[in-house]
C-alpha positions as CSV (number, residue, x, y, z in Angstrom):
1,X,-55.0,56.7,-55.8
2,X,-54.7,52.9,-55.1
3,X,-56.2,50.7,-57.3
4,X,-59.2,48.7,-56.2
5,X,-57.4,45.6,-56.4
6,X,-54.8,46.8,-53.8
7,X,-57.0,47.9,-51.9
8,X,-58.8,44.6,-51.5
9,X,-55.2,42.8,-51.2
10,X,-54.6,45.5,-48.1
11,X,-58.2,44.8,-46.6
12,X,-57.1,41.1,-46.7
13,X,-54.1,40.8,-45.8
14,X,-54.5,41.6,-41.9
15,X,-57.6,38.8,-42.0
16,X,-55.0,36.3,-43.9
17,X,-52.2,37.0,-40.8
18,X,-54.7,36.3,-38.3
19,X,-56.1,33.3,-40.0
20,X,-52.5,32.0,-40.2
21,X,-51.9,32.7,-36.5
22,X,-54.7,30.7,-35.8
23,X,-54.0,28.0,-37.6
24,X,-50.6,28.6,-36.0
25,X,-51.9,28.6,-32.6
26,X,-54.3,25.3,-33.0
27,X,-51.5,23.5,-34.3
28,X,-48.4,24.2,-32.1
29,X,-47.0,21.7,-30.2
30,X,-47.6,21.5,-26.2
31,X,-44.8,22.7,-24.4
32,X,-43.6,19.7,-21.9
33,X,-43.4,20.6,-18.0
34,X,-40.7,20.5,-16.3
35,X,-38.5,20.7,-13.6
36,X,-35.4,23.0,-13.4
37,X,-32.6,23.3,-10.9
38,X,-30.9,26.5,-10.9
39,X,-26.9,26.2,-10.9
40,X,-25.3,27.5,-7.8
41,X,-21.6,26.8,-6.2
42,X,-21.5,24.4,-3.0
43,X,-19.9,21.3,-1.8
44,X,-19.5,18.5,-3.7
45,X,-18.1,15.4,-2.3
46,X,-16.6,11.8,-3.8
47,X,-18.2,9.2,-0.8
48,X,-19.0,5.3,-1.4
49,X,-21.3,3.5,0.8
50,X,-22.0,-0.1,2.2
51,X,-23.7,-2.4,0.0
52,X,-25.9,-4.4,2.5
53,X,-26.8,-2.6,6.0
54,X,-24.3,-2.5,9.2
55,X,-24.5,-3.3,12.6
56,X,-23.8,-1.2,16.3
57,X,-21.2,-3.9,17.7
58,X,-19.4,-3.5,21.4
59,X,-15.7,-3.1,21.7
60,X,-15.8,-6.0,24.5
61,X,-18.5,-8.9,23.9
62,X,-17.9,-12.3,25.0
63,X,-20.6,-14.8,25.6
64,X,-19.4,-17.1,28.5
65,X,-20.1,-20.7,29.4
66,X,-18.7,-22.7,32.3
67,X,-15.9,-25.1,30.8
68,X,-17.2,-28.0,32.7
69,X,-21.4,-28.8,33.0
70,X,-23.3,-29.1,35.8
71,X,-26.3,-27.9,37.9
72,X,-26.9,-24.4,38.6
73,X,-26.6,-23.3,42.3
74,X,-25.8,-19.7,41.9
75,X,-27.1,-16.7,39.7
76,X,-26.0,-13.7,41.1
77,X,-27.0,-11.5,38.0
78,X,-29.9,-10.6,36.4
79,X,-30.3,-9.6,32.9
80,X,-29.8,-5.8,32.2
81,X,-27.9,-5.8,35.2
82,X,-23.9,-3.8,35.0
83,X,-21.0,-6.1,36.4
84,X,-17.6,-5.0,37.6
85,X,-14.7,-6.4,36.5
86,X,-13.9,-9.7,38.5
87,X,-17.3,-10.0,40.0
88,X,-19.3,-13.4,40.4
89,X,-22.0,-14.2,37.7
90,X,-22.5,-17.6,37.9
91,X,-21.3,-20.8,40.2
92,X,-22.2,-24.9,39.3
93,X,-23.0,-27.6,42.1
94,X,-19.3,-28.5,43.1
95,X,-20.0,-29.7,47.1
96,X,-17.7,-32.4,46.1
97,X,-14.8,-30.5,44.6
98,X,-15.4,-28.9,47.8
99,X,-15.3,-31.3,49.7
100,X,-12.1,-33.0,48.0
101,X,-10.2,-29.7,48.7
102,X,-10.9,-29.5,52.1
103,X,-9.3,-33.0,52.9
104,X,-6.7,-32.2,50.6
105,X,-5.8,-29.4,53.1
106,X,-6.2,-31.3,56.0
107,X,-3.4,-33.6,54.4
108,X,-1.5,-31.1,54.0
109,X,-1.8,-29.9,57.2
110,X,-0.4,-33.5,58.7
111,X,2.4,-33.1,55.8
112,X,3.3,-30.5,57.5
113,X,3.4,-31.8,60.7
114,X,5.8,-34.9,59.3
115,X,8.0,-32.3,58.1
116,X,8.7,-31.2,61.7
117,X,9.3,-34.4,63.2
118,X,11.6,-35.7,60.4
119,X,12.8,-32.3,60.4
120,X,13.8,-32.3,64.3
121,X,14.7,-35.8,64.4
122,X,17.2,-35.5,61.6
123,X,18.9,-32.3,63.2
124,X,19.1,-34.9,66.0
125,X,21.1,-37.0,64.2
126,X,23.7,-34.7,62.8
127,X,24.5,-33.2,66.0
128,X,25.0,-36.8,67.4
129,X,27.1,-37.5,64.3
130,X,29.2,-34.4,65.1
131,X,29.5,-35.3,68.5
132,X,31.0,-38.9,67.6
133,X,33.6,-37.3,65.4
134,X,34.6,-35.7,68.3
135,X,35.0,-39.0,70.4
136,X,36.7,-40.6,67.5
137,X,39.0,-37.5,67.2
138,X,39.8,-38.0,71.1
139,X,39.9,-42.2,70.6
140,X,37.4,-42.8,72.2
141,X,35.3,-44.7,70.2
142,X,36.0,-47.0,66.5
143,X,36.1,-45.5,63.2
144,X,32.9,-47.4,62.5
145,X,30.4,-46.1,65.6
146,X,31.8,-42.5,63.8
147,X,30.4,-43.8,60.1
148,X,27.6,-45.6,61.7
149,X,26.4,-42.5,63.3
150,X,27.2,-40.0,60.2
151,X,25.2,-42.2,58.0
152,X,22.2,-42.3,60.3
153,X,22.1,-38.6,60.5
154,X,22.8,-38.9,56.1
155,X,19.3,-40.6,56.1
156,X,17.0,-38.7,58.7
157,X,17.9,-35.5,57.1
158,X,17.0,-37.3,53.1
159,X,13.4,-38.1,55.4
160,X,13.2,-34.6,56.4
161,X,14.0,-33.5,52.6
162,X,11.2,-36.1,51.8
163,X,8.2,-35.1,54.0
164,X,8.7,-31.5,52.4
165,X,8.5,-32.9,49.2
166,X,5.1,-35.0,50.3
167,X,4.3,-31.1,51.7
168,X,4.8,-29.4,48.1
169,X,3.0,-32.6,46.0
170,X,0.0,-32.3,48.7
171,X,-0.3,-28.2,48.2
172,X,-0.1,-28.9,43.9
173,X,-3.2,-31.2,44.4
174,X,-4.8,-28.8,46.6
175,X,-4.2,-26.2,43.7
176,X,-5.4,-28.8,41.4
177,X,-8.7,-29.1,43.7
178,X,-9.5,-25.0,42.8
179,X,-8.9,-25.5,39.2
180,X,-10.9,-27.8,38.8
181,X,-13.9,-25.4,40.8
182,X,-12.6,-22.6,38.4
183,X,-14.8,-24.7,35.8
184,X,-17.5,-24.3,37.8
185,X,-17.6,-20.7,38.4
186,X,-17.9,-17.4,36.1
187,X,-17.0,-14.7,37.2
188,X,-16.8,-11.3,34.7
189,X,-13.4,-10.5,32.8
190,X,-14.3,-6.7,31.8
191,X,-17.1,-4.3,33.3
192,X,-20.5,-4.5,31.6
193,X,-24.0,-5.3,31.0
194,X,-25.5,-8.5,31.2
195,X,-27.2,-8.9,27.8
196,X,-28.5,-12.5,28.3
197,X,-28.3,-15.4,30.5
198,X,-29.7,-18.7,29.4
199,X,-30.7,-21.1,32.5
200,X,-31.9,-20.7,36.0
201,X,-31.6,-22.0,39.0
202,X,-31.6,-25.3,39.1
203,X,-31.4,-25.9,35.5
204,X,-28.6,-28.1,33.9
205,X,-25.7,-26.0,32.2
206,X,-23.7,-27.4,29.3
207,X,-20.8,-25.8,27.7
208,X,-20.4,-25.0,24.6
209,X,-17.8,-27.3,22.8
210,X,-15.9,-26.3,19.4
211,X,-18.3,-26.8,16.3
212,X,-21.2,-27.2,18.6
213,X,-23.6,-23.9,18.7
214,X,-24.5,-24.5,22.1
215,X,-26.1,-20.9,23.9
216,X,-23.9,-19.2,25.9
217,X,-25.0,-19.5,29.4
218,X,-24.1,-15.3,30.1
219,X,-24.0,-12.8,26.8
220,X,-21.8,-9.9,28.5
221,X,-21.3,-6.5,26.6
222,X,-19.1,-3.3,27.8
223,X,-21.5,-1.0,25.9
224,X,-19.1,2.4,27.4
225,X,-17.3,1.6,23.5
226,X,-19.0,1.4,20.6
227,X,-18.4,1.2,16.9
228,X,-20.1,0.1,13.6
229,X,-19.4,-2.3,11.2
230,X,-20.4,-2.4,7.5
231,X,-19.9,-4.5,4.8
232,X,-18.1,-2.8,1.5
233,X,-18.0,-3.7,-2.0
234,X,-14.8,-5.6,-2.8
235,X,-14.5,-3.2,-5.9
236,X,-14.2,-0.4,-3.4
237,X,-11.9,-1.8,-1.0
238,X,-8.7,-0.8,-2.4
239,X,-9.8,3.2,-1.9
240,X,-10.3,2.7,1.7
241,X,-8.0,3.3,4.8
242,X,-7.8,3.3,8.3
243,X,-8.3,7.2,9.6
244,X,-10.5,8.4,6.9
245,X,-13.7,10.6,8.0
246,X,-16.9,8.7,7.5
247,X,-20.4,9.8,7.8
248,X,-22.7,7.0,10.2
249,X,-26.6,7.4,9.6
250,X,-28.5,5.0,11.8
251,X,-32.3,3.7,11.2
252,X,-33.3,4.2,14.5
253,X,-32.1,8.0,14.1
254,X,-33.3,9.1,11.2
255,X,-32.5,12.3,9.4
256,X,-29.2,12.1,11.3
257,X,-26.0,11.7,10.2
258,X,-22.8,11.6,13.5
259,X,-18.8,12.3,11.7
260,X,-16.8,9.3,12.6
261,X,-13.5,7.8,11.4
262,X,-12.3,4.7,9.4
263,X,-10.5,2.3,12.5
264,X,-10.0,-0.8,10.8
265,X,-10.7,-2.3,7.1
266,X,-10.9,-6.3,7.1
267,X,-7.7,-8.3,5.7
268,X,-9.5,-10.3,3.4
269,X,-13.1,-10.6,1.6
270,X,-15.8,-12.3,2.9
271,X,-17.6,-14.3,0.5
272,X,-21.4,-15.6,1.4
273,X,-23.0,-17.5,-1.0
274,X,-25.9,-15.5,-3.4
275,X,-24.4,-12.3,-2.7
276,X,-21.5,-9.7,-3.7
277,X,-17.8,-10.5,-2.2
278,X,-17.8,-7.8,0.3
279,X,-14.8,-6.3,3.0
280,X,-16.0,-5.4,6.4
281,X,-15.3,-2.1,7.9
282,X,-15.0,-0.7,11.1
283,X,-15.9,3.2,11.8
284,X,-16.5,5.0,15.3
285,X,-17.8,8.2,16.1
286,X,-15.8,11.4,15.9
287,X,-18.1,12.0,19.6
288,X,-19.3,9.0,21.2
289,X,-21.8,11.1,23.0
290,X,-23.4,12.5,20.2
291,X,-25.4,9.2,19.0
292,X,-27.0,9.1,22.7
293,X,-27.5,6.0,24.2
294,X,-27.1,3.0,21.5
295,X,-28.2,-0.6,21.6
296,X,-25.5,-3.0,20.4
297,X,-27.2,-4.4,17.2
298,X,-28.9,-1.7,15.6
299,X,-29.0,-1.1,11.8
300,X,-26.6,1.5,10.7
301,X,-24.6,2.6,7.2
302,X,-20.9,4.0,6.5
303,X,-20.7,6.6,3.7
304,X,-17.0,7.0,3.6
305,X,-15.8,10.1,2.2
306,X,-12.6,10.0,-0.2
307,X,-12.4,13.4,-1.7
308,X,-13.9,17.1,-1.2
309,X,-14.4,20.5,-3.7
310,X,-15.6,23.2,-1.8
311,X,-17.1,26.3,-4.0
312,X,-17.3,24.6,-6.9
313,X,-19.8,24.5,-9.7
314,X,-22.3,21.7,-9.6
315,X,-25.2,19.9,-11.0
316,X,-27.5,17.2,-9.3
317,X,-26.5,14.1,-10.7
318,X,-29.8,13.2,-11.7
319,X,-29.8,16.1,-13.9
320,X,-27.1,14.6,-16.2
321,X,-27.8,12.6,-19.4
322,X,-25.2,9.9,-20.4
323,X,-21.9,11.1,-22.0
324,X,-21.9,14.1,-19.3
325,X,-24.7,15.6,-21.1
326,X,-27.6,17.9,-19.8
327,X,-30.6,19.6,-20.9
328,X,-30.5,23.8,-20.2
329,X,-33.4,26.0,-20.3
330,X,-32.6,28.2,-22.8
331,X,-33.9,32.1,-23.0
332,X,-36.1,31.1,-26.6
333,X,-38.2,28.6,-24.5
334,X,-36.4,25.9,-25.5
335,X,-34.4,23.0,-24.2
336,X,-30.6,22.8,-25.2
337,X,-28.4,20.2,-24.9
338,X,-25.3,21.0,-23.2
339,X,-22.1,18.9,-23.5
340,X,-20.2,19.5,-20.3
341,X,-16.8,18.7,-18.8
342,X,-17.4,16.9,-15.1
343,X,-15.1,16.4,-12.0
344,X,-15.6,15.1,-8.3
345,X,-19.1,13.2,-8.1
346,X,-21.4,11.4,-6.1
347,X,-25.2,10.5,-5.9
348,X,-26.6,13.7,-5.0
349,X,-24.0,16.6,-7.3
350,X,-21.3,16.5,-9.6
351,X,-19.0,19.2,-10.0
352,X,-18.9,20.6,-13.5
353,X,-15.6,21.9,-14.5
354,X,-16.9,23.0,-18.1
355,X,-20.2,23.9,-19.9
356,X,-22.3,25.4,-16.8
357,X,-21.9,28.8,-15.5
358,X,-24.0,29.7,-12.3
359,X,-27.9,31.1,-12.7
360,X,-28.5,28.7,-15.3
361,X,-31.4,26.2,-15.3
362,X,-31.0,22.5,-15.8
363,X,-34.1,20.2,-16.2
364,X,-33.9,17.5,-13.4
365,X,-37.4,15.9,-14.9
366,X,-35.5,14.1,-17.7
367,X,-37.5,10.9,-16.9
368,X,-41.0,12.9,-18.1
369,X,-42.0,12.1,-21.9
370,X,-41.3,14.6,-24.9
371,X,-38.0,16.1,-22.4
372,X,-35.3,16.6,-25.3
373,X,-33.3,18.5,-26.9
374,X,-35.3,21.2,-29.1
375,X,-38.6,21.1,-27.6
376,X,-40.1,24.0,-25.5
377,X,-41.0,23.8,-22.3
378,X,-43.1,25.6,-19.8
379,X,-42.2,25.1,-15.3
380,X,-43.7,22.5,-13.6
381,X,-46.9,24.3,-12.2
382,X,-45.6,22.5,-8.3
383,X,-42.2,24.1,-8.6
384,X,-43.5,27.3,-9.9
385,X,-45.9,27.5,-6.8
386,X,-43.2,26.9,-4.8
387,X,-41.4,29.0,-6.0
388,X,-38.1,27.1,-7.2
């Protein structure tokens, strides 16, 4: 038989649990939501990027101006229009250039004609010369009618030799004549597009002299090669090299990345005043064709890669505390802190050679208040509905 007192401590005690599970209940702490990644193998990759935005440029660009002034007569172009090699863009008033060749030639033409009367008239003379050695030979005329005559035919043939001569300085000045019209004329040294043409018909063109940022009179661009060029950190320069791959993400594709290939990395650092030292990179595509059809000048970015683990553990980056430290969901409901050992890394995952094995959760919500070591935690409700 139990006592009565036992048996009041036994009718009690159930009431005094479930007063103290209560009071256990009201005063537990909240657990904090939040967001887990589960660890998987993949791809990790070591890349850096440029620091301020790069630019589409043409293989061939050259903005051309007529090296002398002068009115426009001709426009044979208009913008947007392709060019072939050699053809005429763009010709100055030059009627009198013209007009000075054309009696050059006509002086050359009477040059010419000098040259065959001096010519025949000195032929002339040697054959009389030669024939008065003959009669000198036979006695029949003095030693000095011989020299008279050998001397004459000594100076027709130095005026032959001389009106060839007025000939070849009379042709130079013609050449000099279509120089001089070069300067007036453009004509296009590579096929392309006409990108811009300052100046119409009629209108005065002025060239553009060194230190003087006068507009090019035609902007030509052989858009058939393209490339892009970025400006990088000088901290990262010394890690980059012609031929590596790259990874080109333009704004005017978005959610699009085209493989391409490091071609050229800048000799020296470019520094503009108020911002980083940078080193200008050049990349093309691994398939020109794959971008479409490109506009020289549009925004575009270089993410050059420098090292690859394929199948390797990782962890998003944000998920990692400082000192290589991260916060696993443990099976108790708690968070642990884990101390891991880290590898290859970039913005998006870092490969974790210790401390991680795969199907474990990591909490990627470190920024959310009461997210530390110790506490418990329940899934965000957004991740749980979608099922993450």
């Amino acid at each position: 038989m139990l006592s009565p007192l036992l048996r009041r401590l036994l009718i009690a005690l159930p009431v005094m649990l479930l007063v103290a599970a209560g009071i256990w209940w009201a005063t537990r702490p909240e657990p904090v939501a939040v967001a887990l990644k589960k660890i998987e193998r993949g791809l990790v990759e070591s890349t850096i990027s440029n620091t301020r935005a790069g630019t589409v440029e043409a293989c061939q660009r050259t903005r051309l101006s007529t090296i002398s002034g002068g009115r426009i007569e001709l426009l044979t172009v208009k913008e947007g229009d392709r060019v072939s090699k050699g053809q005429l863009l763009m010709k100055l008033w030059n009627d009198d250039q013209q007009a000075q060749s054309a009696w050059l030639l006509s002086q050359v033409a009477t040059a010419r004609k000098r040259v065959s009367e001096a010519c025949v008239v000195a032929t002339n003379a040697e054959r009389e010369a030669d024939r008065q050695s003959a009669l000198r030979a036979r006695g029949f005329v003095s030693g000095a009618r011989e020299e008279n005559s050998r001397s004459e035919a000594i100076a027709r043939r130095a005026g032959c030799e001389a009106a060839k001569a007025d000939v070849a300085q009379t042709e130079a000045r013609v050449s000099m004549s279509r120089v001089e019209q070069g300067r007036t004329v453009l004509y296009a040294p590579f096929a392309g597009t006409i990108a811009k043409i300052v100046g119409e018909v009629g209108e005065y063109s002025t060239p553009s002299p060194p230190g003087v940022p006068t507009p090019p009179a035609i902007d030509l661009i052989d858009d058939s090669c393209l490339y892009v060029r970025a400006p990088m950190d000088e901290v990262d320069a010394p890690r980059i090299a012609a031929g590596q791959p790259v990874r080109i993400s333009l704004d005017a594709l978005p959610q699009q990345t085209f493989a391409g290939k490091v071609r050229r990395v800048a000799p020296y650092v470019s520094a503009v005043e108020k911002q980083a030292r940078t080193v200008d990179i050049e990349a093309t595509f691994d398939d020109p064709t794959a971008p479409g059809k490109l506009l020289v000048g549009y925004s575009a970015d270089i993410e050059v890669i420098l090292a690859v683990r394929e199948n390797v553990i990782r962890i998003p980056s944000s998920a990692l505390l400082q000192g290589s430290r991260a916060l696993v969901a443990a099976a108790d409901g708690t968070l642990e802190e884990r101390k891991l050992r880290t590898g290859l890394a970039n913005w998006e995952f870092t490969e974790v050679l210790e401390g991680l094995v795969t199907g474990e959760r990591v909490v990627t919500s470190l920024e959310r208040a009461g997210v530390t070591a110790g506490a418990h935690y329940s899934v965000d409700s957004r991740q749980a509905a979608s099922g993450r």
